[in-house]
N, C-alpha and C positions, 0 to 999 in steps of 0.2 A: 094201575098200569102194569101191563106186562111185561117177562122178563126179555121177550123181543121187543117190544114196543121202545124201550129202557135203552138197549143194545142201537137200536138203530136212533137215538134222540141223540146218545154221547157220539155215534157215530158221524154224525150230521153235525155236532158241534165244532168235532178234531178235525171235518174238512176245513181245509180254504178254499173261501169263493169270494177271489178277487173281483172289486166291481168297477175296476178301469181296464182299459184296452191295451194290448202289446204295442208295442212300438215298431212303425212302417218306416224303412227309408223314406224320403222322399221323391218322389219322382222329378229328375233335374234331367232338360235336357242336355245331351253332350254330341260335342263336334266329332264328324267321323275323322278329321284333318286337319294338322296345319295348316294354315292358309299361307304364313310366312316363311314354313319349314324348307328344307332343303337336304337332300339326299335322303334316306331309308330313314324312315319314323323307329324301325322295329330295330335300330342300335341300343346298344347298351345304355340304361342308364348312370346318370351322375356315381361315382362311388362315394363311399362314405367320405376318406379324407381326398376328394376333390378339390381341395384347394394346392395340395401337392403337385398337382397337373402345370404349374405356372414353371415350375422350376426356381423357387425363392427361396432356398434353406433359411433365410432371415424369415420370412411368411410363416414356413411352418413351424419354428423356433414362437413367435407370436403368437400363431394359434393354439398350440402346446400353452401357454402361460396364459391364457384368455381362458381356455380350458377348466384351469385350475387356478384360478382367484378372478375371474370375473365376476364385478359384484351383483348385477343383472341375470346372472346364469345360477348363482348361489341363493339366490332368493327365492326363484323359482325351482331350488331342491327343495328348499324350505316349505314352500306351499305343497309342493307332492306330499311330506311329512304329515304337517297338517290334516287334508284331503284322507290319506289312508289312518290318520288319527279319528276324525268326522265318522268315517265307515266302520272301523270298530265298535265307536260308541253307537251307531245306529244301528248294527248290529245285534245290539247286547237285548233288545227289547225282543227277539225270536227266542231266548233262553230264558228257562226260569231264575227268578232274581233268587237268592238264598241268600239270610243273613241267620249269623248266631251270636246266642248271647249267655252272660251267667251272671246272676243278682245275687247277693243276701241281704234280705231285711231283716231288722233287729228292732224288735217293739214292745213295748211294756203298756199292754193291758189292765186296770184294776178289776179285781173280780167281785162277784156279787157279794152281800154283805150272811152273813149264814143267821140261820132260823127263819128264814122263808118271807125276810123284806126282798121290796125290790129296791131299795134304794143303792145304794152305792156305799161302798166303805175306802175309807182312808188305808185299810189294811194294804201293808205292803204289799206292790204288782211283781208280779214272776213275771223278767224278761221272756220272749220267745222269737228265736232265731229260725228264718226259712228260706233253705237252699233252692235253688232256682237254677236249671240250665235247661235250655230250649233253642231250638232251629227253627227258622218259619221260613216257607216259600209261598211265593206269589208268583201267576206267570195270569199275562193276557191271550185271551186264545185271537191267532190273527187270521179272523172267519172271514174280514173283507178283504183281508192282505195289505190292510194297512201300512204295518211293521215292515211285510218284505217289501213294499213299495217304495216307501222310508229306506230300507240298505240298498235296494235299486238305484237310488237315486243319489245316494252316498258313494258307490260304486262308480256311477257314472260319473259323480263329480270327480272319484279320486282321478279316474281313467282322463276327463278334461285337463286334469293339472299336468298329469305326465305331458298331454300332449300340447300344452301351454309350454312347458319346460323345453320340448323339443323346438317349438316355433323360437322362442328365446334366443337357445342356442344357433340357431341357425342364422337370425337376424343377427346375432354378435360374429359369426362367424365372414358373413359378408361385410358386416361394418371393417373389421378387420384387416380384409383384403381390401377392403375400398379407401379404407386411410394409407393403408403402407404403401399401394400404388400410386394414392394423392402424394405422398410425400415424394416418391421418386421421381414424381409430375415435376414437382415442384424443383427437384434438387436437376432434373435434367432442363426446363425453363430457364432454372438459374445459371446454367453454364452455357448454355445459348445467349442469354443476357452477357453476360462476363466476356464470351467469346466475341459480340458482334461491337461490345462499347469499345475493346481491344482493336481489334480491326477498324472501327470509325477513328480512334484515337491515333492510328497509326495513319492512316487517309491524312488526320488533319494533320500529321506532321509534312507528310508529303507535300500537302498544299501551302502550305507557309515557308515550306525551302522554295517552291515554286515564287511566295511571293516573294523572296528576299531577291531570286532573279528576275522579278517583274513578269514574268510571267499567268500569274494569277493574282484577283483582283485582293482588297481588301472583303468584299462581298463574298466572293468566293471563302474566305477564311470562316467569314461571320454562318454562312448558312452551315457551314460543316463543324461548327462550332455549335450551332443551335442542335444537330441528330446527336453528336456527343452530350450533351445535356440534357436531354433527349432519354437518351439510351441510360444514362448514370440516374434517373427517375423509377429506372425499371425493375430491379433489385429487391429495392425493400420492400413493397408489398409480397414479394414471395417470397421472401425471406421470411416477413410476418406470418403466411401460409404456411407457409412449413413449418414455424415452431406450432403453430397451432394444431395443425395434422399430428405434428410430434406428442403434441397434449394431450389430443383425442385419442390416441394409440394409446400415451399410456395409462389414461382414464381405463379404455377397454381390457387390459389386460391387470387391472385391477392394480397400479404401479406408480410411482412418482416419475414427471418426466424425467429426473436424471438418472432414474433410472434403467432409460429403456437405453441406453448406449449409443453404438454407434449406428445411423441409418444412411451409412453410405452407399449409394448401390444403382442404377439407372433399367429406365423403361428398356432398354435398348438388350439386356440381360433376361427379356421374361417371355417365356413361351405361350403361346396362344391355342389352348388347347381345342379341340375340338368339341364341340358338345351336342350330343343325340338326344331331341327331346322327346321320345318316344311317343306312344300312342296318347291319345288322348282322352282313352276310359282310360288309363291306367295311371293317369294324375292325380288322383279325389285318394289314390294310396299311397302317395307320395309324398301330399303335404300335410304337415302337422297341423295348421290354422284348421284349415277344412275338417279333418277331424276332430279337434278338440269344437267347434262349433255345432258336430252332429252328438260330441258327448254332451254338451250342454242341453242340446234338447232331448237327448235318451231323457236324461236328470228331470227334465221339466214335463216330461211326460208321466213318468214316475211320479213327481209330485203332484200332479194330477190326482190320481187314484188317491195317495194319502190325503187329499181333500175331499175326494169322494165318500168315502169311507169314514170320516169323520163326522156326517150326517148319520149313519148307523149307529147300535148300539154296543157296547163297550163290554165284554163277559169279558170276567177277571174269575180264576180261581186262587184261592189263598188255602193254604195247611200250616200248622206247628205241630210241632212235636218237643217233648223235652221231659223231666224229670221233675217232680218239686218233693220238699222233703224237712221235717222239722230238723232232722239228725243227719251229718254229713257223712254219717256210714250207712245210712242206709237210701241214701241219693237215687244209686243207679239199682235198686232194685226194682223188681217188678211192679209191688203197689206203690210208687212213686211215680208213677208212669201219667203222663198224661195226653192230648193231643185234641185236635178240633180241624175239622174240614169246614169251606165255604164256598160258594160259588157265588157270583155277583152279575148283575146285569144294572148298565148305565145308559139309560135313552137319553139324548140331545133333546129338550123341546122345545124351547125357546130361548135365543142367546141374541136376540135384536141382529138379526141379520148376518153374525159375525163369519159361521159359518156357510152360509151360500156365497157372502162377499169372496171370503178366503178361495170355495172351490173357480170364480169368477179372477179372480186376482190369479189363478195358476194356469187356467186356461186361455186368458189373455198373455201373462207369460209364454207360454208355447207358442201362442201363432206369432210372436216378437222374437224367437229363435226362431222360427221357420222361416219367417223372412231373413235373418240374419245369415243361417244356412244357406239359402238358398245366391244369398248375395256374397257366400264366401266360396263358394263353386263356381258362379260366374268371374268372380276377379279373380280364382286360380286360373280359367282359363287367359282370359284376358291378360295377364300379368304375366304368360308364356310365351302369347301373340305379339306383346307389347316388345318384351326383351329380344325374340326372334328377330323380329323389324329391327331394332335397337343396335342389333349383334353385326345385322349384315350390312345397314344402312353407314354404319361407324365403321367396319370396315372399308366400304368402298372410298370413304371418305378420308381415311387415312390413304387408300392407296391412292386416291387424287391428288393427295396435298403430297404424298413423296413424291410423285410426278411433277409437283409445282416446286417443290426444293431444289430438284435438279436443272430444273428449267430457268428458276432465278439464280442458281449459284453459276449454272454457264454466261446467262448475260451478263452477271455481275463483274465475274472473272474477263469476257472480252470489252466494257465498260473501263474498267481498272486502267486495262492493257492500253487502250486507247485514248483514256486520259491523258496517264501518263507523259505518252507519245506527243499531245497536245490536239490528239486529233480530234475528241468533244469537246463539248464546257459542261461544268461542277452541273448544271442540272440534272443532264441524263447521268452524270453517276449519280446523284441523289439520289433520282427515281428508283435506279436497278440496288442501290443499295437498302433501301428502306424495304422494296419486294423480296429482298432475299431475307429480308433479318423478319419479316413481317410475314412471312411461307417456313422460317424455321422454325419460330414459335408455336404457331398454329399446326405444323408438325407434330409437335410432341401434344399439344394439347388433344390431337386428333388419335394420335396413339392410344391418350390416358383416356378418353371415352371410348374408344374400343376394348381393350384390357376391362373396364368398367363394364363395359355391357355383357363383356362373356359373365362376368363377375354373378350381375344380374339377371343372367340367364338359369345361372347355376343356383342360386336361392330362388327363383320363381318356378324351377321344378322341384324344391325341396329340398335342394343339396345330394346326400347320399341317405338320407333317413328315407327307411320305408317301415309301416306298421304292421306289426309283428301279426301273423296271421292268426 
């Protein structure tokens, strides 16, 4: 062989020629528009602390502390660790391994027997001691790109975990805001409750001086007796709501319930911020889900190729080098010198199918990400579309039901008046009092799903997370 012949064979060797394919986005269609949006698409997105927009010093007090001992958000640091621990160690297989070492054996040979037997003699054996210090490398040459395929894919994992971590965060962040506003749901129901069985209470006082003057029946007593009863029914279940809200809070902020304090504070306190859900290509960079499910399939794509390649064969060069030496002065000198080169080549030939399965197992893997991807792009959209509807349809619905508050507390109030006077009977107050206390609740309930739905507007664009370019 010649000395070009030689030149271009090692050359051919140190290339890599990976035998799987780059990775293609996928091609996903996307909406030029909101369908349910309303004013300029091309507003500002979400910012980061978005939940500041409510105006709740106690919220961002919570989120601050969710922040920092959430146990859901701490685990998923833990896994990024992991992840970037994984990509290290796959890593290590693109460098040469190096290990060293240093022995001495000590051995007592007998020597031949003298006058020219060959037997053996009992004469005393001279110990002989040998110094030993050596370095060996091995490295695989990665001619299919196995190895870089393997850190690819390691890579990718660690990059899905970051973006798992984000989605995490983001889902604990609107849990958050959706309990502290269920509680003050709860704690504003409950003073509506408190307020209307006070008002009924006072009614039925009214009607039992009426009967001591004969002027209202025993009936009359009995049915304004039963809305008080009634009404004092309504209490504890949201009272139960609320400590349970108060529970789940302090689960999320990684706390015991007594220690999350006091959560005095009402709907009636929280501003409704506006929220711009920009274009609609520019969603897929916005949410975390979506892309930790396009790194999942970079990953899987990657491991592709490390299957492919695993049908190829295998060159491995190995070297030592080191010293050996009867006398430990004269170790490191020159005739103590040793070493040895090798190259290796390892063909696959038969392993019962193990590895075609294996590259079969990684290529059905990907097309089960591809659909996955493909199903986390459409419910990003969707999940924009849904909360939009959500956002406007809960408003109107609130502003209906303030228009039915005012409407039941004017009949109620000229009902009262006209009782009094003797000019109805207990039914029609009934009626207009059950409409009033039955439009104030529904009130506030209609508030706490609007509040909610901006809530859910704001995590189904992502929050303020965008991926780092």
């Amino acid at each position: 062989m010649t000395r070009r012949t030689s030149a271009a064979a090692a050359l051919l060797l140190l290339t890599a020629c990976s035998v799987g394919d780059d990775y293609q986005r996928p091609e996903t269609p996307l909406p030029t528009a909101w369908t349910a949006a309303t004013g300029s698409a091309a507003e500002a997105w979400p910012a980061a602390d978005w939940w500041r927009r409510f105006g709740s010093p106690a919220l961002d007090g919570f989120m601050a502390r969710a922040q920092q001992a959430n146990f859901d958000l701490a685990a998923a640091v833990a896994r990024v660790r992991q992840a970037d621990a994984q990509a290290r160690i796959a890593g290590a297989a693109l460098v040469p391994s190096l290990d060293g070492s240093a022995q001495v054996d000590r051995q007592v040979q007998p020597s031949l027997q003298s006058g020219g037997s060959s037997s053996l003699a009992s004469k005393a054996a001279e110990p002989r001691t040998t110094h030993t210090i050596s370095l060996s490398a091995s490295y695989e040459l990665d001619f299919w790109g196995k190895n870089a395929a393997a850190l690819d894919s390691a890579l990718a994992a660690a990059q899905a975990s970051r973006f798992d971590q984000q989605t995490v965060a983001l889902t604990v962040q609107a849990a958050v805001a959706t309990t502290w506003f269920g509680i003050l749901g709860s704690q504003d129901r409950l003073t509506v409750a408190r307020a209307n069985l006070a008002n009924a209470e006072s009614v039925l006082a009214a009607i039992r001086d009426r009967q001591r003057f004969g002027t209202a029946t025993d009936l009359d007593v009995a049915q304004q007796e039963s809305v008080v009863a009634g009404l004092r029914a309504v209490p504890p279940p949201l009272e139960q709501q609320l400590q349970q809200d108060t529970n789940a809070l302090a689960l999320l902020v990684g706390a015991l319930p007594e220690q999350i304090g006091a959560t005095a504070g009402s709907l009636a306190g929280i501003t409704l911020p506006a929220v711009a859900p920009g274009l609609p290509s520019e969603l897929l960079a916005r949410r975390p889900d979506v892309r930790f499910a396009e790194a999942q399939l970079i990953a899987a794509n990657a491991d592709i190729t490390v299957a492919k390649a695993a049908l190829f064969p295998a060159i491995t060069l190995t070297a030592e080098m080191g010293f050996e030496s009867l006398a430990l002065s004269t170790l490191l000198h020159g005739s103590s010198l040793l070493y040895s080169m090798a190259a290796g080549l390892t063909q696959p030939i038969f392993h019962g199918e193990a590895l075609e399965g294996g590259m079969e197992l990684k290529q059905a893997r990907y097309e089960e990400l591809l659909h996955g991807y493909r199903k986390a792009v459409a419910s990003a959209f969707s999940d924009v579309e849904n909360a939009l509807i959500a956002r406007r349809k809960t408003a109107e619905e609130e502003a209906a039901q303030r228009a039915a508050v005012d409407t039941a507390k004017r009949a109620y109030d000229i009902s009262l008046d006209q009782f009094r006077a003797g000019l109805i009977d207990i039914t029609t107050l009934l009626n207009t009092q059950k409409t009033l206390f039955g439009a104030q609740d529904a009130l506030v309930q209609a508030r706490l799903a609007h509040i909610q739905a901006v809530v859910g507007l704001f995590k189904a664009l992502g929050g303020g997370w965008r991926a780092q370019p």
